[in-house]
N, C-alpha and C positions, 0 to 999 in steps of 0.2 A: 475388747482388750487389743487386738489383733491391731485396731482402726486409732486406735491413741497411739500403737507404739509405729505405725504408719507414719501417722502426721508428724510425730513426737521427730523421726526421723529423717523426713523432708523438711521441717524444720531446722533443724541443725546441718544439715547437709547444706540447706540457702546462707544460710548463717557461716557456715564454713569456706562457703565458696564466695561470699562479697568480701570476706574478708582478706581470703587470697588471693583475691584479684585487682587488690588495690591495689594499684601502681606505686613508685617511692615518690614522692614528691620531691621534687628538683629546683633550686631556686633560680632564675635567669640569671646569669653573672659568676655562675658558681661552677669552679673547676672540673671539668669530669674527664674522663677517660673511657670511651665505649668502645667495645671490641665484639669482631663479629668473628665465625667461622674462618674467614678468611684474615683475621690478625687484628690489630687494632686498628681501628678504623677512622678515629677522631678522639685527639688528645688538646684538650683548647677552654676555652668559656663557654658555658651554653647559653645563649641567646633567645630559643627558644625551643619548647618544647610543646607538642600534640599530638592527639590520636594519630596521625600518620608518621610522625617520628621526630628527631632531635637534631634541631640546627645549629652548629658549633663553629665558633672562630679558634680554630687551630691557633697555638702558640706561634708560629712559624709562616702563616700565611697573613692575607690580608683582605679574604674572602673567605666567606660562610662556608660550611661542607653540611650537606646534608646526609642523616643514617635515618634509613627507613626503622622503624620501630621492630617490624616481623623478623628484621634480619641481628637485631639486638642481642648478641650471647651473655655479655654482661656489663653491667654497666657499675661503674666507679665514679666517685664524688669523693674528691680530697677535704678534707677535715682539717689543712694546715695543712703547714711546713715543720718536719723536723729537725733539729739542731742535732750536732752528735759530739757536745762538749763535755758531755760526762763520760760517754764510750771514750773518748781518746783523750782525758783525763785518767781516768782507770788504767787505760794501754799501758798509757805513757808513764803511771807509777810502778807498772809492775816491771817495766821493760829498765827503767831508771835503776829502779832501788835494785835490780837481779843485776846490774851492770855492776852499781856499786859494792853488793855486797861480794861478787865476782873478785871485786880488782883490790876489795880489804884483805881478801884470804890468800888471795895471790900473791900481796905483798909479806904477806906474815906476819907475827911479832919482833920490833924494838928490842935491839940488844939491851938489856938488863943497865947499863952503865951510860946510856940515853938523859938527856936533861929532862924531856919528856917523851916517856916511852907507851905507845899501846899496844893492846894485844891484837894477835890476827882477830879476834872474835869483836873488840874493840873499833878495829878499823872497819869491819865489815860492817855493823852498826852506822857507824857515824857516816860511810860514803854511800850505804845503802839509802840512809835517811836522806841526806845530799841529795844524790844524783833523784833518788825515786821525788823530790818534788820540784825539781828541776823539767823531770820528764813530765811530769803530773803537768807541769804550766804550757810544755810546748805542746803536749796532747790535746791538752784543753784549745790549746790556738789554734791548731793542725785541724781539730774536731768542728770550730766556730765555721769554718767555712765550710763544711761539708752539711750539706741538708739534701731531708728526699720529702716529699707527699706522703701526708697519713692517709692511706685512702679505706673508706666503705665502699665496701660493695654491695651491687644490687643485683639479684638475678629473677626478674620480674617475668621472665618465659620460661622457668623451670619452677612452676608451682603447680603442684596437684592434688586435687582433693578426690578422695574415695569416700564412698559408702558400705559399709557391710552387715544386714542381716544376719543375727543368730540364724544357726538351719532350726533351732529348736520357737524361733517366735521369740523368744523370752529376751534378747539382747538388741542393743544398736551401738556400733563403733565409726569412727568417723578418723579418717586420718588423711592429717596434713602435713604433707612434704617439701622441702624448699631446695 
């Protein structure tokens, strides 16, 4: 019994460890961001990538930088570009319609004897409505030009795998951390 939950247990334990030591696969051409101990290191296209580490053409240079792999703290690969024309569509309706509904209530209600008269609650309405898609459009503009990197991360040197023995024989736990 003792000798099954032995093997049973270095079996899962090999099993647990190829699995966590699989590296992220990285495609040549493909955006990344590596940062070591000492700050970000290489922000650029990756070019290539191997057991000794990651050759990257910097956004801003016109030469390769190379980061040794061992000194990797983590690494990042952008997934895209994000747009932010619903954030500053959103902004821009709340920021609008609060101006207008502001500048309805501030004016008040129409003397009664008015050809066409509204109430303050009336104007707050209708300039709130105004202005808030007014704002909603220059938000949305304001927002089109503003993008950042969706990035994944990868932290392929903080992975650990433990084995632990019941004290009593009878258990095997196996835990993996990232």
């Amino acid at each position: 019994m003792r000798v099954r939950l032995a093997a049973t247990a270095i079996l899962i334990a090999t099993i647990a460890s190829r699995v966590a030591a699989q590296e992220p696969v990285v495609d040549s051409g493909a955006r990344v961001r590596i940062s070591t101990d000492s700050g970000v290191a290489a922000l650029g296209s990756l070019v290539r990538a191997d057991s000794a580490g990651f050759w990257v053409l910097p956004d801003s240079a016109d030469h390769q930088v190379f980061v040794r792999r061992w000194s990797v703290k983590k690494l990042e690969v952008s997934l895209g570009q994000r747009h932010h024309v619903g954030d500053g569509a959103g902004i821009g309706l709340l920021v609008g319609g609060g101006i207008g509904v502001v500048i309805g209530l501030a004016d008040g209600s129409d003397p009664p004897n008015s050809i066409i008269g509204f109430s303050a609650g009336a104007k707050a309405a209708i300039l709130g409505v105004t202005f808030g898609a007014i704002g909603a459009g220059f938000g949305a503009l304001v927002g089109s030009g503003m993008h950042e990197d969706d990035w994944h991360e990868y932290q392929p040197s903080n992975v650990h795998v433990s084995l632990s023995i019941s004290p009593r024989g009878a258990g095997v736990g196996v835990a993996i951390s990232f």
